[in-house]
N, C-alpha and C positions, 0 to 999 in steps of 0.2 A: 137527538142531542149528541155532543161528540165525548170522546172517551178522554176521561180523568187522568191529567198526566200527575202521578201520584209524586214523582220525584221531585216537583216544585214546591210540595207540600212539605216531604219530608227537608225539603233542602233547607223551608224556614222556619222548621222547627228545630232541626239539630243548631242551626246559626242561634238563635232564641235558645236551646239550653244550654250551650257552651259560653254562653254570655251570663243565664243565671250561675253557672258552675262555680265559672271567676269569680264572680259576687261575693256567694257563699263562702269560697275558700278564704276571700279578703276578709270578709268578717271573721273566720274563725282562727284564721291566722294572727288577725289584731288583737282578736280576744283571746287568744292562747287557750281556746277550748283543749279538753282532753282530747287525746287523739289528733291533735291539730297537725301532723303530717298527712294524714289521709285531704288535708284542706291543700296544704300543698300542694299535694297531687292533683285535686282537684283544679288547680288554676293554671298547672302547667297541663293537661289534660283541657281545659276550656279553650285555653289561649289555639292549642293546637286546632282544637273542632272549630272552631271560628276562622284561623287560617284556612284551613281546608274546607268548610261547607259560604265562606267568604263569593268566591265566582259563582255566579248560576250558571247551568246549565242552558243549553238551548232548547226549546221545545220545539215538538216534531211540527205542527204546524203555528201560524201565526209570527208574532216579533216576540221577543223579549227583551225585555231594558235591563242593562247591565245597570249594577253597581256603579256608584260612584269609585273609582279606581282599581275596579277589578282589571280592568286590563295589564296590571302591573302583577297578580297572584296568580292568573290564568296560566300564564307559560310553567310557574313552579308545580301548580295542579298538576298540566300536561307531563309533566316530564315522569311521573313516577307513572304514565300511562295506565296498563289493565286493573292497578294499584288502586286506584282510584276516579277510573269510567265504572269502573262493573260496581251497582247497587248491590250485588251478595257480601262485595269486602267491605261495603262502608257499612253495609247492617252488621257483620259481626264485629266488623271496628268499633261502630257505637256501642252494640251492648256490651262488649267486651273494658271498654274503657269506663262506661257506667257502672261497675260492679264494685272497682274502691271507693268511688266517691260514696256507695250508700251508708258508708256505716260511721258516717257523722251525719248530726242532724241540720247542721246548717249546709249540708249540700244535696240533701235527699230531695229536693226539687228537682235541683236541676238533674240526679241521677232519671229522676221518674222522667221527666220532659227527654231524656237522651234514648230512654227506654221507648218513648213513644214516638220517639225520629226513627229505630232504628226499627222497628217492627213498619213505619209508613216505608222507609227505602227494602225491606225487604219484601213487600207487597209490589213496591217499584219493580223489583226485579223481578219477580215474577211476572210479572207484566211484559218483561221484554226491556223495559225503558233499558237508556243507558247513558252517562253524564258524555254531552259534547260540547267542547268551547262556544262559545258566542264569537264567530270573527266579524270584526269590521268590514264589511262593505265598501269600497271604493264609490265617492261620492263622483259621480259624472256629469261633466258641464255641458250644460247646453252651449250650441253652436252660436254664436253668433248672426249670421245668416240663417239658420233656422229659424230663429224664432221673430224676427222680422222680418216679414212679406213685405211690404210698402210702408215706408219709411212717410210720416206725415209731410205733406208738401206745403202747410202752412203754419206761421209761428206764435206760437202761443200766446194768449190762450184760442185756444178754438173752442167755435161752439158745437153742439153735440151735430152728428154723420148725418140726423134726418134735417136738421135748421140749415143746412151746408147745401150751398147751392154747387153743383157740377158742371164743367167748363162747358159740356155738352148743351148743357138746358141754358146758359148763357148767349151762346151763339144762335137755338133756335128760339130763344124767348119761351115766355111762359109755356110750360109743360103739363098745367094742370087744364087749359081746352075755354078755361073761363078768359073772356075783356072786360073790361070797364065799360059800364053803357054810358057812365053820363062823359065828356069828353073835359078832362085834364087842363086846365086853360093858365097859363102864368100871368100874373099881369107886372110891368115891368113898372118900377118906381122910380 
């Protein structure tokens, strides 16, 4: 079997709890629970992990399907570079950023789900992994000449290549070795 690239696990778990984070915070904010700036935080802290755990990664072997519009976050990822390739800084970034959100109770989900992203990328990096962009590939056209040898020399419809008699077999007459034994006779009217 081949080996568990751990950081695509952790990548949809941290997107999934910075998603419940916001949630939590919106509720607690609407409902002016006690403590409701720790919800604040919470949602400006969600909003951010979702920006940034937003692009996948590329995995070492195989394809990977980008997001719908990752192409447009990818470059803002890239730019803060070792910031955010190396799995050690985004495991201490998550638990580090999961630590206010605990101490309200409508966002202790998503703190616990951020805990369990940051402990799967800090496993990532122990492993070696490390986040790389997914680039587009340049799509390459076939040749035109290439991909057509002989060009059909009759006009549609044609019938299929074995029904198709060959100019060859025309000129020497039947090519299958059989005659007709009784003899072909027209009679004119």
């Amino acid at each position: 079997m081949g080996r568990i690239e751990w950081a695509m696990w952790a990548n949809e778990q941290a997107l999934a709890s910075g998603l419940i984070l916001v949630t939590g915070g919106i509720v607690a904010v609407s409902g002016q629970f006690k403590n409701w700036e720790y919800a604040a935080y919470a949602i400006v802290a969600g909003v951010f992990i979702c920006l940034l755990e937003y692009p996948r990664g590329k995995r070492k072997k195989g394809s990977t399907m980008q997001r719908c519009g990752q192409k447009f976050l990818t470059p803002a990822v890239k730019v803060f570079g070792p910031l955010t390739r190396n799995y050690y800084v985004r495991a201490f970034l998550h638990a580090g950023l999961a630590i206010p959100a605990g101490f309200l109770l409508a966002t202790i989900l998503g703190t616990v789900c951020l805990a369990i992203a940051s402990g799967i990328y800090l496993l990532a990096a122990t492993r070696g992994e490390e986040w790389q962009p997914i680039e587009a590939k340049p799509r390459e056209r076939p040749q035109v000449g290439a991909t057509i040898k002989h060009p059909p020399t009759e006009p549609p419809p044609r019938p299929p290549a074995e029904a198709r008699k060959r100019p060859a077999d025309e000129a020497r007459g039947s090519s299958d070795g059989q005659e007709n034994p009784l003899p072909v006779v027209v009679e004119a009217e």
